[in-house]
DRENTORKOL-3810 file (N, C-alpha, C; in nm, 4 decimals):
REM DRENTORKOL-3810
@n.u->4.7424; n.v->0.2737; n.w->-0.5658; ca.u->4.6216; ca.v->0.3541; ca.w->-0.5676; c.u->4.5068; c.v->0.2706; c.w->-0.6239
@n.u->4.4129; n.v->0.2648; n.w->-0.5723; ca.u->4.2596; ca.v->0.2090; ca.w->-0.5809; c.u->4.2057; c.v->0.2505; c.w->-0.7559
@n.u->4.1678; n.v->0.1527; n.w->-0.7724; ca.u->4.1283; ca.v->0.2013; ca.w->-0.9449; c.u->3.9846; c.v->0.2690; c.w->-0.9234
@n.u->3.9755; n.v->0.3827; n.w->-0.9758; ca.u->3.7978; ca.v->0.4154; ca.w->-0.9629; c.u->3.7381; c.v->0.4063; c.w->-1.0625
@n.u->3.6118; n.v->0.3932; n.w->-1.0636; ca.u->3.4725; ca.v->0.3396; ca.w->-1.1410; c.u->3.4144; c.v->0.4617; c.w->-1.2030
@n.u->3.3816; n.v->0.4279; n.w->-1.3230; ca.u->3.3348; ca.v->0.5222; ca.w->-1.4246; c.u->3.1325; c.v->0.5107; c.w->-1.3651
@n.u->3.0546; n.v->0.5735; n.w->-1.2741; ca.u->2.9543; ca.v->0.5320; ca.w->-1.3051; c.u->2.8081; c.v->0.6232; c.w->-1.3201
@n.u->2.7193; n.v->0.6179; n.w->-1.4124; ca.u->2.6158; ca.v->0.6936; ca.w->-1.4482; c.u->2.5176; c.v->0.6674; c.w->-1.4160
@n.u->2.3998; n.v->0.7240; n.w->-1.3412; ca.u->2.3222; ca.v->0.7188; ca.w->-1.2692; c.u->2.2189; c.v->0.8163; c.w->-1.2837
@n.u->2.0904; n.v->0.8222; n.w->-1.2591; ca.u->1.9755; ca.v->0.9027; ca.w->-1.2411; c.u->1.9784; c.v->0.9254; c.w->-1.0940
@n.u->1.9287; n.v->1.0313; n.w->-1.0474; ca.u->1.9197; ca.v->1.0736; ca.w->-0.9089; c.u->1.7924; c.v->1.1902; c.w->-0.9025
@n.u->1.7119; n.v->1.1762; n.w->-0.8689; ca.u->1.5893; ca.v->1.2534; ca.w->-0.8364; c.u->1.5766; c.v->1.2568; c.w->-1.0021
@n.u->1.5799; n.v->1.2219; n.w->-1.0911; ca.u->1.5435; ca.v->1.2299; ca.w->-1.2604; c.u->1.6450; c.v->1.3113; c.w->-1.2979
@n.u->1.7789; n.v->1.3285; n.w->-1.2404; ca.u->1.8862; ca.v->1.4348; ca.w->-1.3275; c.u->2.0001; c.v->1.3193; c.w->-1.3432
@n.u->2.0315; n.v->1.2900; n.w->-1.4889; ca.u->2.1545; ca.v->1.1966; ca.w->-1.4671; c.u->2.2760; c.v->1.2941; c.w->-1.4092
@n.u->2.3523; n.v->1.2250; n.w->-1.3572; ca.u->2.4795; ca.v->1.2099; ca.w->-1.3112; c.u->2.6125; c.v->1.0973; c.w->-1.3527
@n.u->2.7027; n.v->1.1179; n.w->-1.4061; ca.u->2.8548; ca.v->1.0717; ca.w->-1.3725; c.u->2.9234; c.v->1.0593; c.w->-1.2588
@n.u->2.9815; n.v->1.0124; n.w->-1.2077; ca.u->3.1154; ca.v->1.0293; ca.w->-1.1185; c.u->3.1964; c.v->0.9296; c.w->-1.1153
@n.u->3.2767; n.v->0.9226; n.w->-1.0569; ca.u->3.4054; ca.v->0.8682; ca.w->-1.0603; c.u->3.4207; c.v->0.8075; c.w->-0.8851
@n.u->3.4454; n.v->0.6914; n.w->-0.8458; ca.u->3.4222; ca.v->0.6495; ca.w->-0.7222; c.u->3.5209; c.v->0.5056; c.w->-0.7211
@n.u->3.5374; n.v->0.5011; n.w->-0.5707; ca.u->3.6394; ca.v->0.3806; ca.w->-0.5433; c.u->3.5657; c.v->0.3154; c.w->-0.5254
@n.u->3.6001; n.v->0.1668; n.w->-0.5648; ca.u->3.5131; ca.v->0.0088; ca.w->-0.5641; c.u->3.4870; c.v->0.0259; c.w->-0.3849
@n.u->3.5051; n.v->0.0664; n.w->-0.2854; ca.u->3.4907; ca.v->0.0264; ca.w->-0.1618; c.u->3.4172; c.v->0.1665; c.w->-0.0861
@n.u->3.3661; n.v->0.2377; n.w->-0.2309; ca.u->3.3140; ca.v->0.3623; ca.w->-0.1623; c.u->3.1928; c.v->0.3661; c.w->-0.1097
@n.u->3.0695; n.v->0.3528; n.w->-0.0336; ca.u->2.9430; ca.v->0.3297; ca.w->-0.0324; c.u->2.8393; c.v->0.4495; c.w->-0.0664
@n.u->2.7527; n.v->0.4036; n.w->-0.0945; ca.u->2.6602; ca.v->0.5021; ca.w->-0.2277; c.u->2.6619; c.v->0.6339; c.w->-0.1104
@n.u->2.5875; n.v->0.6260; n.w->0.0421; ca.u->2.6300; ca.v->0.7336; ca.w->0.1127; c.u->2.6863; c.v->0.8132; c.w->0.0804
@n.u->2.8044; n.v->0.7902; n.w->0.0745; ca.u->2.9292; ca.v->0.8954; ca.w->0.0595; c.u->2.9493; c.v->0.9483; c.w->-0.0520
@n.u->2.8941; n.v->0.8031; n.w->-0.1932; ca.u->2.9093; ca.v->0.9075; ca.w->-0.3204; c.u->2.7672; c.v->1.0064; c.w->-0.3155
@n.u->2.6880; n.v->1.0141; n.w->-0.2741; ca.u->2.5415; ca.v->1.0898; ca.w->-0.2665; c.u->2.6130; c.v->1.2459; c.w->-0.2347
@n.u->2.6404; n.v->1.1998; n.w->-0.1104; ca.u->2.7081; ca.v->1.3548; ca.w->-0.0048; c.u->2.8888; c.v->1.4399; c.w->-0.0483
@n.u->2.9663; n.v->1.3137; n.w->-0.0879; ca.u->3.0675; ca.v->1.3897; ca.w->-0.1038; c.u->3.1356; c.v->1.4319; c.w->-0.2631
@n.u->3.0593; n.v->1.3174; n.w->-0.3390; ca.u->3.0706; ca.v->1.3361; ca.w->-0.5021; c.u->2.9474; c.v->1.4238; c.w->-0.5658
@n.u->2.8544; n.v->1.4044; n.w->-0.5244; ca.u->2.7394; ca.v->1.4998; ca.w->-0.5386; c.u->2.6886; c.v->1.6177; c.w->-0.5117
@n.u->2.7232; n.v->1.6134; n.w->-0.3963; ca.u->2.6742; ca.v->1.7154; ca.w->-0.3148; c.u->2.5429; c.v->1.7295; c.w->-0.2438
@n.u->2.4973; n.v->1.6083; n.w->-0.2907; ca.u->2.3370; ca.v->1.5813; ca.w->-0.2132; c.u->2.3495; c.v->1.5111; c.w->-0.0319
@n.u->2.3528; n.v->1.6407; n.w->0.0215; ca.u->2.3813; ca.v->1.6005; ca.w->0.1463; c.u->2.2810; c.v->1.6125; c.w->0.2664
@n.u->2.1344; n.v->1.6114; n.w->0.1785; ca.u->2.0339; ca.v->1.5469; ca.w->0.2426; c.u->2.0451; c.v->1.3676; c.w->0.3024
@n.u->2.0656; n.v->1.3145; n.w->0.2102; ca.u->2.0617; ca.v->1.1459; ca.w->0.3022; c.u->2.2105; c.v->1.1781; c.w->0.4200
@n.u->2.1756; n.v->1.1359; n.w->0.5464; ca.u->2.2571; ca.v->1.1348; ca.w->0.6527; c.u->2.3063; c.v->0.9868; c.w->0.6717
@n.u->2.4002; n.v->0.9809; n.w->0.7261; ca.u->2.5143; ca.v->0.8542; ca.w->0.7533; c.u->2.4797; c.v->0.8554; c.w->0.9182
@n.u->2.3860; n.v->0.7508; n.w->0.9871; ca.u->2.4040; ca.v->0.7566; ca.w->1.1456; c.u->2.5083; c.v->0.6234; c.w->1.1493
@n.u->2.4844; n.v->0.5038; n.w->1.0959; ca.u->2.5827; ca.v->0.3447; ca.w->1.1938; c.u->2.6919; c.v->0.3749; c.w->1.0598
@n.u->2.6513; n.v->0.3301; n.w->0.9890; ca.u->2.7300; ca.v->0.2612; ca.w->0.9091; c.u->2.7112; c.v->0.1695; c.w->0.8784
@n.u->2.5405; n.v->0.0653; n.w->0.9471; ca.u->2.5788; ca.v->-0.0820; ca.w->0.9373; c.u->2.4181; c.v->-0.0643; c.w->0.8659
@n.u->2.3466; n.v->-0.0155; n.w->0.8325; ca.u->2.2211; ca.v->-0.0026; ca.w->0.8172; c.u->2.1704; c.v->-0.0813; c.w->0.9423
@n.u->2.1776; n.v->-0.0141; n.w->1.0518; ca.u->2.0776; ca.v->-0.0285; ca.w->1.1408; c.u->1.9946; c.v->0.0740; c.w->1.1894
@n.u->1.9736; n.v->0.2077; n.w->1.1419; ca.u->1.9653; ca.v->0.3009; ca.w->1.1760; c.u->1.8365; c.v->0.3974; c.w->1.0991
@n.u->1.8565; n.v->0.3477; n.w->0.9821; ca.u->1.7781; ca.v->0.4160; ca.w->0.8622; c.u->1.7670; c.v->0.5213; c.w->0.8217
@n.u->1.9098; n.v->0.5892; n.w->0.8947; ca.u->1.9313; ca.v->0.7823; ca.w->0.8360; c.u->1.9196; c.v->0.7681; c.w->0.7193
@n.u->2.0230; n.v->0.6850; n.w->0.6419; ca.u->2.0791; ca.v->0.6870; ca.w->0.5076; c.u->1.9662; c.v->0.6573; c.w->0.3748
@n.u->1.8226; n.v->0.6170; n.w->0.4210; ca.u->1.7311; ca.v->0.5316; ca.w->0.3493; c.u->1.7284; c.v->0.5957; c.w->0.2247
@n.u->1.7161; n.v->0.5259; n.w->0.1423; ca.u->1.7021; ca.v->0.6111; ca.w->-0.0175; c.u->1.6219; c.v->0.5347; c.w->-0.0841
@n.u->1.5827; n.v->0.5566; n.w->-0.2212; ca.u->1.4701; ca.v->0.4665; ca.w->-0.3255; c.u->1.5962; c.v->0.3910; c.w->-0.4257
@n.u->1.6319; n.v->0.2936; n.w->-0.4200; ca.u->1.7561; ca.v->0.2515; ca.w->-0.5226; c.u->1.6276; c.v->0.1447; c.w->-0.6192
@n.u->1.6311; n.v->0.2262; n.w->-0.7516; ca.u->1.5386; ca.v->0.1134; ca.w->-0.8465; c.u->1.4082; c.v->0.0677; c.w->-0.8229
@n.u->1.3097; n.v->0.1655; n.w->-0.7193; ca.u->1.2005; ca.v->0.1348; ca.w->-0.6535; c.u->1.2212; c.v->0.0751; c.w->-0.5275
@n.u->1.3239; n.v->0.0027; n.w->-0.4663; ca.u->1.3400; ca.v->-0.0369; ca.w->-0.3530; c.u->1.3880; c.v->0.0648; c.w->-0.2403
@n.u->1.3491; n.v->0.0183; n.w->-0.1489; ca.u->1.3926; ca.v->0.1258; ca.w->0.0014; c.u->1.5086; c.v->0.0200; c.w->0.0465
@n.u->1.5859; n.v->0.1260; n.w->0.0085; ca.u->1.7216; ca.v->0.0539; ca.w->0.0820; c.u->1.7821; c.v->0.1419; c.w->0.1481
@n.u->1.9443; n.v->0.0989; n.w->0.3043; ca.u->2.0100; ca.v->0.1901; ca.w->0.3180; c.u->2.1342; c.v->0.2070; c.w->0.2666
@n.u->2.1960; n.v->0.3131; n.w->0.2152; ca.u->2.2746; ca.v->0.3726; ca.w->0.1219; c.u->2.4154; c.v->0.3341; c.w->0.1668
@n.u->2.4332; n.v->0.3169; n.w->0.2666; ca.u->2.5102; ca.v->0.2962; ca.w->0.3436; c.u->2.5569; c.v->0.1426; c.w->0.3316
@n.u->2.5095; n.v->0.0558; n.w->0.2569; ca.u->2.5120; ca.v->-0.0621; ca.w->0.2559; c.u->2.5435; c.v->-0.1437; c.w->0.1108
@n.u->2.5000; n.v->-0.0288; n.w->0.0507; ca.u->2.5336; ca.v->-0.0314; ca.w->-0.1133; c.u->2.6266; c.v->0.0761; c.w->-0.1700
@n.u->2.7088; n.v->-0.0329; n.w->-0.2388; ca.u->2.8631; ca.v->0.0513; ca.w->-0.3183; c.u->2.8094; c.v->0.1331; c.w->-0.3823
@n.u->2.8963; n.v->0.2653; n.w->-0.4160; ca.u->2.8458; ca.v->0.3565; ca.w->-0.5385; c.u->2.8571; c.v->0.2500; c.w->-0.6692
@n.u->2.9343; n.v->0.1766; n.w->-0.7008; ca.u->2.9430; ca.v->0.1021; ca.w->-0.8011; c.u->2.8245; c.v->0.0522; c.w->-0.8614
@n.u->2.7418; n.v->-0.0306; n.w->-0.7578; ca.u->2.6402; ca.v->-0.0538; ca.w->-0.7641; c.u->2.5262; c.v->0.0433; c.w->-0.8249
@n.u->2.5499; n.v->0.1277; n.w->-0.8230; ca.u->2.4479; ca.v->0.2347; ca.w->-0.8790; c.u->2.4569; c.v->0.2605; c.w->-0.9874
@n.u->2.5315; n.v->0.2486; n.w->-1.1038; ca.u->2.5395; ca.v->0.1850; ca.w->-1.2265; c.u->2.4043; c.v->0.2001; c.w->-1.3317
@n.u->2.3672; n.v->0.2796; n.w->-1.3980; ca.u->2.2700; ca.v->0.2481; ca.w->-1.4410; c.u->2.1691; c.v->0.2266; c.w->-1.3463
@n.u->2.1441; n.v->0.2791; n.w->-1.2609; ca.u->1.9964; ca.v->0.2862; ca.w->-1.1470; c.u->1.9444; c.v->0.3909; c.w->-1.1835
@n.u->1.8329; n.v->0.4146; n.w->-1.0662; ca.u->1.7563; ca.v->0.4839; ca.w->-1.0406; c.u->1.7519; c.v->0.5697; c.w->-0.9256
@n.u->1.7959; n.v->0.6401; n.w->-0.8846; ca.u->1.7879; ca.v->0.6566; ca.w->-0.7198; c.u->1.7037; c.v->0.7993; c.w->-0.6972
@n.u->1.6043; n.v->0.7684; n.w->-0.6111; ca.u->1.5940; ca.v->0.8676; ca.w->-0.4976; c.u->1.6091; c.v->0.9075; c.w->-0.3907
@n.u->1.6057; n.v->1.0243; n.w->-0.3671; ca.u->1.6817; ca.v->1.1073; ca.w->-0.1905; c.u->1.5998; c.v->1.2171; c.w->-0.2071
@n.u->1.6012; n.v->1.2571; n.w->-0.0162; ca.u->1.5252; ca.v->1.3618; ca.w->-0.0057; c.u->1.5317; c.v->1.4857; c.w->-0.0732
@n.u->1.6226; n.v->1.5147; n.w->-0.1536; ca.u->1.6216; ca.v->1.6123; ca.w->-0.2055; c.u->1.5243; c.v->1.6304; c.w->-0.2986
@n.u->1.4703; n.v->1.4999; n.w->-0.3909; ca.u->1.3881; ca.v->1.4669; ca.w->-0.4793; c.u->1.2495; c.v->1.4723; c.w->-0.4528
@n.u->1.2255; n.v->1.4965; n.w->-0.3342; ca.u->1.0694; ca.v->1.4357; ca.w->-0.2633; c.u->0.9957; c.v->1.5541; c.w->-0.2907
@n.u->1.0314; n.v->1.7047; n.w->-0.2699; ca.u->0.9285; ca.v->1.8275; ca.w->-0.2887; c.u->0.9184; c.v->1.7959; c.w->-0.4249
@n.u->0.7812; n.v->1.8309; n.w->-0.4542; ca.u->0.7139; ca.v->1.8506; ca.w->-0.6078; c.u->0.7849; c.v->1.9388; c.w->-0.7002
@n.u->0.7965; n.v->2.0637; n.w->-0.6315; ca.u->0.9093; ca.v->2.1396; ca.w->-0.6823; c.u->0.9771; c.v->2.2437; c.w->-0.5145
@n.u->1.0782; n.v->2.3713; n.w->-0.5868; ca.u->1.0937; ca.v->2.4064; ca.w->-0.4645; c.u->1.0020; c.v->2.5026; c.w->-0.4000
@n.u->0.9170; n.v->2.5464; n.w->-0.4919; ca.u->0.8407; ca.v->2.6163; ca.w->-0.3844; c.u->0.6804; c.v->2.5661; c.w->-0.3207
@n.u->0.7007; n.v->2.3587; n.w->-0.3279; ca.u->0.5799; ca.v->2.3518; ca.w->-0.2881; c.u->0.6682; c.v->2.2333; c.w->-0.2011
@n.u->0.6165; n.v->2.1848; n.w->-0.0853; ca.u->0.6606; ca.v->1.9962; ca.w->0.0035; c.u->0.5130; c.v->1.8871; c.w->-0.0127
@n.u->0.6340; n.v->1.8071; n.w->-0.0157; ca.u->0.5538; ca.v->1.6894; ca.w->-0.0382; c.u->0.5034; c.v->1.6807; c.w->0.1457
@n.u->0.3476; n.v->1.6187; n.w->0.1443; ca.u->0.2307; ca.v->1.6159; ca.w->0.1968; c.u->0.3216; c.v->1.5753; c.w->0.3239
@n.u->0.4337; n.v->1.4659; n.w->0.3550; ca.u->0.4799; ca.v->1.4162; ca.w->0.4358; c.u->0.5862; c.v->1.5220; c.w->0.4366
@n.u->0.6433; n.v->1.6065; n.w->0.4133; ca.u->0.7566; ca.v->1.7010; ca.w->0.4456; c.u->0.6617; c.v->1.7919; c.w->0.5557
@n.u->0.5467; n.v->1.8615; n.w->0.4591; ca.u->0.4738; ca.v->1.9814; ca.w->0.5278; c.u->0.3983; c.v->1.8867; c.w->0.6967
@n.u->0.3580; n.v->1.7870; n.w->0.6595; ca.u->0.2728; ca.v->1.7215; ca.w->0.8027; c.u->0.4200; c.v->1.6848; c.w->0.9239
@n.u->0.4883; n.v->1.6714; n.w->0.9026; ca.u->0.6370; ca.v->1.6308; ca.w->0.9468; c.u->0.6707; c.v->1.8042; c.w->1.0402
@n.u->0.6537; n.v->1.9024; n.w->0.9619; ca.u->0.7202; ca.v->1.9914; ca.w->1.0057; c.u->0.5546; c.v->2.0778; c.w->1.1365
@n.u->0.4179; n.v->2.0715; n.w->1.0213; ca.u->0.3125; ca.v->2.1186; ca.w->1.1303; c.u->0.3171; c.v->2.0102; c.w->1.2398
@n.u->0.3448; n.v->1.8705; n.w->1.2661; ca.u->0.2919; ca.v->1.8393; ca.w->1.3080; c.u->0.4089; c.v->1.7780; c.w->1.4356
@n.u->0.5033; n.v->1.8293; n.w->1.3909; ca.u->0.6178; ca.v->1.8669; ca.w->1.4751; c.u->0.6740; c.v->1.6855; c.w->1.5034
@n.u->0.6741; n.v->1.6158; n.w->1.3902; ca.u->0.7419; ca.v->1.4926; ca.w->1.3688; c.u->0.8648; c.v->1.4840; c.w->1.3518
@n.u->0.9748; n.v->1.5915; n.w->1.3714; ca.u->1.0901; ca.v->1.5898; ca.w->1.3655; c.u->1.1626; c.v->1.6413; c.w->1.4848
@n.u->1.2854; n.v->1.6212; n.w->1.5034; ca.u->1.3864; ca.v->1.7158; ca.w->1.6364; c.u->1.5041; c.v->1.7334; c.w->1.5751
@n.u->1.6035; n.v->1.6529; n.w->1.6291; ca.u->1.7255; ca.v->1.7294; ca.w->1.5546; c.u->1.7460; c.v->1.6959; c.w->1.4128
@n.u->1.7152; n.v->1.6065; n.w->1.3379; ca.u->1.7214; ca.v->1.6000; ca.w->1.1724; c.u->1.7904; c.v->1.4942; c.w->1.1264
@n.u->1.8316; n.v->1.4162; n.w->1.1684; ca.u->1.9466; ca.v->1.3701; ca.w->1.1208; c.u->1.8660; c.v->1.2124; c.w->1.0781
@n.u->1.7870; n.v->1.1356; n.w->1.1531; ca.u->1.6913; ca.v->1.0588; ca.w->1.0757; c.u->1.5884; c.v->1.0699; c.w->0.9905
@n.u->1.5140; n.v->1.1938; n.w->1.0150; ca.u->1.4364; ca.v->1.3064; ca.w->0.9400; c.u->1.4145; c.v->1.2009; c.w->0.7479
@n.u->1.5274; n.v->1.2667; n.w->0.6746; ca.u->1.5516; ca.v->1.2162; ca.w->0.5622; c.u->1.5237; c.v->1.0920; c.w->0.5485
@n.u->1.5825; n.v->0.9701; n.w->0.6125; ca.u->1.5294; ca.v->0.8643; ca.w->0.5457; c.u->1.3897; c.v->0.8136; c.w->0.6605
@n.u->1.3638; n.v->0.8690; n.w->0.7613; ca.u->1.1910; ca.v->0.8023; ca.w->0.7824; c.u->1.1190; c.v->0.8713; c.w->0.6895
@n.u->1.1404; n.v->1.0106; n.w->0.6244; ca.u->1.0559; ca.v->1.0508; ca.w->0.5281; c.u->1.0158; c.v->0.9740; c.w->0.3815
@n.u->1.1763; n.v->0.9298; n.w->0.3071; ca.u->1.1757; ca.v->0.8203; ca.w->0.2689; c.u->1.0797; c.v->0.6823; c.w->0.2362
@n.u->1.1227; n.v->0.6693; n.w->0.3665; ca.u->1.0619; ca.v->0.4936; ca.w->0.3725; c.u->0.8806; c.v->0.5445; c.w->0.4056
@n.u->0.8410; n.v->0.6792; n.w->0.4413; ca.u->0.7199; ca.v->0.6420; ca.w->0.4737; c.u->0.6763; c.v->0.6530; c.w->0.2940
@n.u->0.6971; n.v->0.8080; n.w->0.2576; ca.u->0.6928; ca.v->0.7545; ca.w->0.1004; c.u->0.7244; c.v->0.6600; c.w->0.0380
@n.u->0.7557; n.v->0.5570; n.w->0.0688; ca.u->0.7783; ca.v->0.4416; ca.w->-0.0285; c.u->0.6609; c.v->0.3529; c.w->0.0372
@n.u->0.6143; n.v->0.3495; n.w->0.1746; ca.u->0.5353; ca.v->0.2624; ca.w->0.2103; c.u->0.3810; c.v->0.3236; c.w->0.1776
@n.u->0.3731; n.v->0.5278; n.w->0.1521; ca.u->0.2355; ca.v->0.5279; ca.w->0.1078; c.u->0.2234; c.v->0.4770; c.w->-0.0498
@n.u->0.3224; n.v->0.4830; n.w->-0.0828; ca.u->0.3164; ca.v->0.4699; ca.w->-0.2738; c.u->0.2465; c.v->0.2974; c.w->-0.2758
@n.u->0.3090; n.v->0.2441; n.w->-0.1803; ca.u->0.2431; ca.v->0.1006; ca.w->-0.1632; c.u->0.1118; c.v->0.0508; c.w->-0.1269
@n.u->0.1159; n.v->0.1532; n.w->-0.0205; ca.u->-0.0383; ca.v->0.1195; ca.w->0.0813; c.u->-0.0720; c.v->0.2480; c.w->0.0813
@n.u->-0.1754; n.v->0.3270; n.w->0.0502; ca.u->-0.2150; ca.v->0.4586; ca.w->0.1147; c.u->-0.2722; c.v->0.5065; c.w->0.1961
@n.u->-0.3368; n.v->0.3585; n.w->0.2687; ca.u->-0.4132; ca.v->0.4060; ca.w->0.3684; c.u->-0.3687; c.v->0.3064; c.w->0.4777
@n.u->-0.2791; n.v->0.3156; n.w->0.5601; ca.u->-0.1730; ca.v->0.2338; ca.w->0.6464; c.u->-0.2425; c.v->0.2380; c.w->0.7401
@n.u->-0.2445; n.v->0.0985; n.w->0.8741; ca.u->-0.3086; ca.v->0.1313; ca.w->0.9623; c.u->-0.1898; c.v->0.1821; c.w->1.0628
@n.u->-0.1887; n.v->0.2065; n.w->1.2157; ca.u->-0.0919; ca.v->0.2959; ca.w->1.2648; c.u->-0.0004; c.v->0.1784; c.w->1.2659
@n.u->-0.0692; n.v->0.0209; n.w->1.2750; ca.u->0.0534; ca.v->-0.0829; ca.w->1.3410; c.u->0.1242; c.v->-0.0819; c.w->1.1923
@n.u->0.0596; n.v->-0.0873; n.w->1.0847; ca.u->0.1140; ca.v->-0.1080; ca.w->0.9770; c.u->0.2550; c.v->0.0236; c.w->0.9662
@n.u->0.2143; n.v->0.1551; n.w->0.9654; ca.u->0.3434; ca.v->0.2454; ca.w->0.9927; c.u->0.4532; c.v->0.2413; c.w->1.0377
@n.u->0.3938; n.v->0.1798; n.w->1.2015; ca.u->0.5293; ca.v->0.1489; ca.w->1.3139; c.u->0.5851; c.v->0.0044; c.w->1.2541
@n.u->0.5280; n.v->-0.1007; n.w->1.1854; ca.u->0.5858; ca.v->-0.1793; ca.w->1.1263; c.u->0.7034; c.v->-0.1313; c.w->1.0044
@n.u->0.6599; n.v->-0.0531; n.w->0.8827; ca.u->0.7242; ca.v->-0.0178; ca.w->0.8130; c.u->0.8633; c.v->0.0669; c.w->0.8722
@n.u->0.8254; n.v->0.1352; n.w->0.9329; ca.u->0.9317; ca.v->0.2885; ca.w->0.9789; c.u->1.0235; c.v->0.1865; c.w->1.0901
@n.u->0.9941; n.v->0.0607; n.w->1.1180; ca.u->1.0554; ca.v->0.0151; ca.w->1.2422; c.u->1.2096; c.v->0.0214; c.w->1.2396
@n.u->1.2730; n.v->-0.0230; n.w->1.1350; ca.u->1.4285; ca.v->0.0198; ca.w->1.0395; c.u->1.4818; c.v->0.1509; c.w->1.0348
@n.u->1.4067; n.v->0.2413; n.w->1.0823; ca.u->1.4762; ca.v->0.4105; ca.w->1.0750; c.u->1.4302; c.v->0.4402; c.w->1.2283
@n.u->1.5344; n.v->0.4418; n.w->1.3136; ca.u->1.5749; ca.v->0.4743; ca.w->1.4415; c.u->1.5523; c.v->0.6306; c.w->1.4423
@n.u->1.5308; n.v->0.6751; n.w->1.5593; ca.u->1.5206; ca.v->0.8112; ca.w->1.5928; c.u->1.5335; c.v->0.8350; c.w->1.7722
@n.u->1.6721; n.v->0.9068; n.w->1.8223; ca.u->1.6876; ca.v->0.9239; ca.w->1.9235; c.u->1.6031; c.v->1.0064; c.w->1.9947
@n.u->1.5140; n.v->1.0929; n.w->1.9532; ca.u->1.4696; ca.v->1.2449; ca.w->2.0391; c.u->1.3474; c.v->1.2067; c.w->2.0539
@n.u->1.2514; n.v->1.1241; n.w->1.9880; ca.u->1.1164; ca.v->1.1426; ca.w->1.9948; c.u->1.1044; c.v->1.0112; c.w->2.0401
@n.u->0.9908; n.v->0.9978; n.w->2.0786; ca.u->0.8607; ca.v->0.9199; ca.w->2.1276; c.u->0.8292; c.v->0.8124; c.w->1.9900
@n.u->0.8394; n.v->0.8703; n.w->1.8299; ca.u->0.7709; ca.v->0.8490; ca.w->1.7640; c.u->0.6193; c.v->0.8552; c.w->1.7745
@n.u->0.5711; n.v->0.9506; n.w->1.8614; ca.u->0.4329; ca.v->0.9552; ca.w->1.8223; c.u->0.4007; c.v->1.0360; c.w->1.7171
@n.u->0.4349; n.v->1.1716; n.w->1.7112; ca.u->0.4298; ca.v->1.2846; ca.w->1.6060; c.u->0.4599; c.v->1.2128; c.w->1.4858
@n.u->0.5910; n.v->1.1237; n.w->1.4796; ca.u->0.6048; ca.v->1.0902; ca.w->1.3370; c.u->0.5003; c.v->1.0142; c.w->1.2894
@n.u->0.4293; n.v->0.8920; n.w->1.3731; ca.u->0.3026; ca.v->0.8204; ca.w->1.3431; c.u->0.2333; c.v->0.9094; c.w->1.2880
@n.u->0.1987; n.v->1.0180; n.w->1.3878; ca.u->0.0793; ca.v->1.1312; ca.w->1.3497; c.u->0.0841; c.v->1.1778; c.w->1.1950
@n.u->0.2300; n.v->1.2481; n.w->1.1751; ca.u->0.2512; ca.v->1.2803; ca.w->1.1154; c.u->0.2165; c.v->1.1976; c.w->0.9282
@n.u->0.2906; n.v->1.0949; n.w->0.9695; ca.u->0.2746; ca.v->0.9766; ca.w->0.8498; c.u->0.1125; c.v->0.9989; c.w->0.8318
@n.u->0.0392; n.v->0.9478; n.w->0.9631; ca.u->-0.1179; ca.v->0.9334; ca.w->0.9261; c.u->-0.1763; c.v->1.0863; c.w->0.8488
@n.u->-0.1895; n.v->1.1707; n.w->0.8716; ca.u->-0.1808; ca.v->1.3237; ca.w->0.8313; c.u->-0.1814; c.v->1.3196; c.w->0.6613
@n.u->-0.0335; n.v->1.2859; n.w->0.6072; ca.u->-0.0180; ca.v->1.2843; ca.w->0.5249; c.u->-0.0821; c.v->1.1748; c.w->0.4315
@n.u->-0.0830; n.v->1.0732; n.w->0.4874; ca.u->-0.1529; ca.v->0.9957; ca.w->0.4062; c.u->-0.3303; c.v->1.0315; c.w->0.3890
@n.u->-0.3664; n.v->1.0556; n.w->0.4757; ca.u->-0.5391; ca.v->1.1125; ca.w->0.4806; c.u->-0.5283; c.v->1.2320; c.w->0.3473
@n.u->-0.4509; n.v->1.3639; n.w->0.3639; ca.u->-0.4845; ca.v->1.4646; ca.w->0.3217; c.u->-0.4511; c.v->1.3978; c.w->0.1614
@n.u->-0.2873; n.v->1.3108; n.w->0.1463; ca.u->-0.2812; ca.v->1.2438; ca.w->0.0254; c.u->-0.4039; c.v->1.1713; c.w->-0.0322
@n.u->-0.4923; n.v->1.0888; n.w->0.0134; ca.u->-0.6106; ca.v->0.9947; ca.w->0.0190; c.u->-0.7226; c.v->1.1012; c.w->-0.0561
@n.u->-0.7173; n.v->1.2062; n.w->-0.0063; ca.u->-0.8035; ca.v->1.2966; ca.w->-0.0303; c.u->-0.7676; c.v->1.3961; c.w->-0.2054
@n.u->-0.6629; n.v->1.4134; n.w->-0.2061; ca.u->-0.5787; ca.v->1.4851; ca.w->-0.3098; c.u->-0.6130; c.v->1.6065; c.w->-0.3203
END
């Protein structure tokens, strides 16, 4: 039997414990030790960018990093992104008016990575967006709405 890892972690600002196998990837401890089953698993290989999360300020996919690794981090996931629950963050609400989503399952981490790229830049140009978001795949759309969408949020954010 696999020895498991004692490891403590912040997650949206609530610490957490769990207990995880050296070969488990943070994915799975997020969704099946947690219960935070907002970040989605599409490859497995991070080519995809369902899984995207904030590990320590970085946009990484979850899927690619051991729970082990999370050790004393930092992590965020979509669950963390509304201000609270009865208000969405600027890119949740422009995402949903502006009809930047379909079936959901990349949803979570392009939301993600665009928050991590307005916290950087706030006023993105569109090539700059489709540059950033280029790592989180999405089968159903066009990606135009999500552009839209991103731009939306960042203006009304710009504005406060």
């Amino acid at each position: 039997m696999a020895k498991r890892s004692h490891v403590t972690t912040t997650v949206n600002g609530d610490e957490y414990e769990f207990l995880c196998d050296a070969d488990q990837t943070l994915v799975n401890v997020l969704r099946d030790e947690l219960e935070l089953t907002g970040t989605k698993e599409g490859c497995s290989t991070g080519d995809c960018g369902a899984c995207s999360i904030m590990l320590d300020g970085d946009l990484v996919c979850s899927c690619l990093v051991l729970g082990v690794e999370a050790d004393g981090k930092d992590i965020q996931t979509i669950e963390g992104m509304a201000p609270s629950a009865d208000e969405l963050h600027p890119l949740q609400r422009n995402f949903l008016e502006i009809n930047g989503l379909q079936c959901g399952i990349c949803t979570p981490g392009i939301l993600i990575a665009a928050r991590a790229l307005l916290e950087r830049n706030p006023d993105p140009t569109e090539t700059e967006i489709r540059f950033w978001l280029a790592g989180n795949l999405c089968r159903c759309t066009g990606y135009d709405k999500i552009i839209r969408s991103v731009q939306a949020a960042a203006e009304e954010m710009r504005k406060g």
